[in-house]
Steps between C-alpha positions, in 0.01 A plus 500: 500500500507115326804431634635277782730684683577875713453682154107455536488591883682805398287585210191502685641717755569737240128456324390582900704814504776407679847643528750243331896445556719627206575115404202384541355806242782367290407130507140633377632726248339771624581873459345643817519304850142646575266608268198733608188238506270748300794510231499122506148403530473742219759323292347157568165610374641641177720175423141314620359700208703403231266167567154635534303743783608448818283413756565635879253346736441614860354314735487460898424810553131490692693535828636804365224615306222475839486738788542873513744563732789782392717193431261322234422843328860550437561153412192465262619870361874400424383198354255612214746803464777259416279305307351797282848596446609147360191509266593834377887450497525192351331397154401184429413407896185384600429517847253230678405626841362214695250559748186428752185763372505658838892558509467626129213752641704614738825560280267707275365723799859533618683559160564832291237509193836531307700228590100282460492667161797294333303149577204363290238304611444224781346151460459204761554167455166276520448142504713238263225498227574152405689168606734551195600796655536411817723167403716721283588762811607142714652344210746881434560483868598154547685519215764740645523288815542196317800676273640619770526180681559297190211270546255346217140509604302232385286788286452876560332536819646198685369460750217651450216314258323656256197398696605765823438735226121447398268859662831644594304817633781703632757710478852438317631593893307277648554209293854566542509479829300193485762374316778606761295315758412177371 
């Protein structure tokens, strides 16, 4: 996809599941024109691996996740189903399901035992403990806007001064969005 012209408008097509055109397959190199997107998500987490555990995190789904209408109950059942069967399909893959407590509740009251079975644990994130912390999350963020625009910040959290940082009591979310803002 690091390329500047129709080769990386095609490719992502193909990433999406899309049908492609016999020359545009063959620009790609590509043996198949569409290729089943369990089969490829599947192949993408096993070249991942080759790397290190791959991590899959979900989030956005508290819209989903909240009500208990027919719809939701399917929804919320499809979606720990495919989930569970990621987990147990695919070594090496560590799923992160993000959450709100009360959507989380209701996913467990909704959700076979089994598919709830094949996931460990659940933990919520508190306050930033410390400033260091806190400047390091805003200094990791800005960083990757700064790259991407190609601009040198005067130091790591430009604009922000190491003094907006002092009893930081809050969230990493919050303080993000603090940041987006300002």
């Amino acid at each position: 996809l690091n390329c500047e012209d129709e080769r990386a408008d095609f490719a992502q097509a193909w990433l999406c599941g899309g049908m492609l055109e016999k020359k545009q397959q063959e620009q790609l190199c590509l043996s198949v024109a569409r290729q089943n997107p369990l089969e490829l998500f599947s192949s993408l987490v096993w070249l991942l691996n080759l790397r290190g555990v791959v991590f899959l995190a979900v989030d956005q789904i508290d819209s989903i996740a909240q009500g208990n209408s027919t719809e939701t109950l399917s929804m919320v059942t499809e979606l720990t189903n495919g989930l569970a069967s990621i987990v147990s399909s695919m070594p090496g893959i560590l799923v992160l399901l993000a959450a709100f407590m009360d959507s989380w509740e209701n996913i467990k009251k909704i959700s076979p035992s089994s598919d709830l079975a094949r996931f460990s644990g659940h933990g919520t994130l508190g306050h930033i403990p410390d400033e260091l912390l806190a400047q390091a999350l805003v200094a990791n963020r800005m960083h990757a806007v700064y790259r991407h625009k190609r601009f040198i910040a005067a130091y790591p959290t430009w604009p922000f001064r190491k003094e907006a940082f002092k009893e930081c009591l809050i969230t990493p979310r919050e303080l993000l969005v603090r940041c987006a803002r300002h």
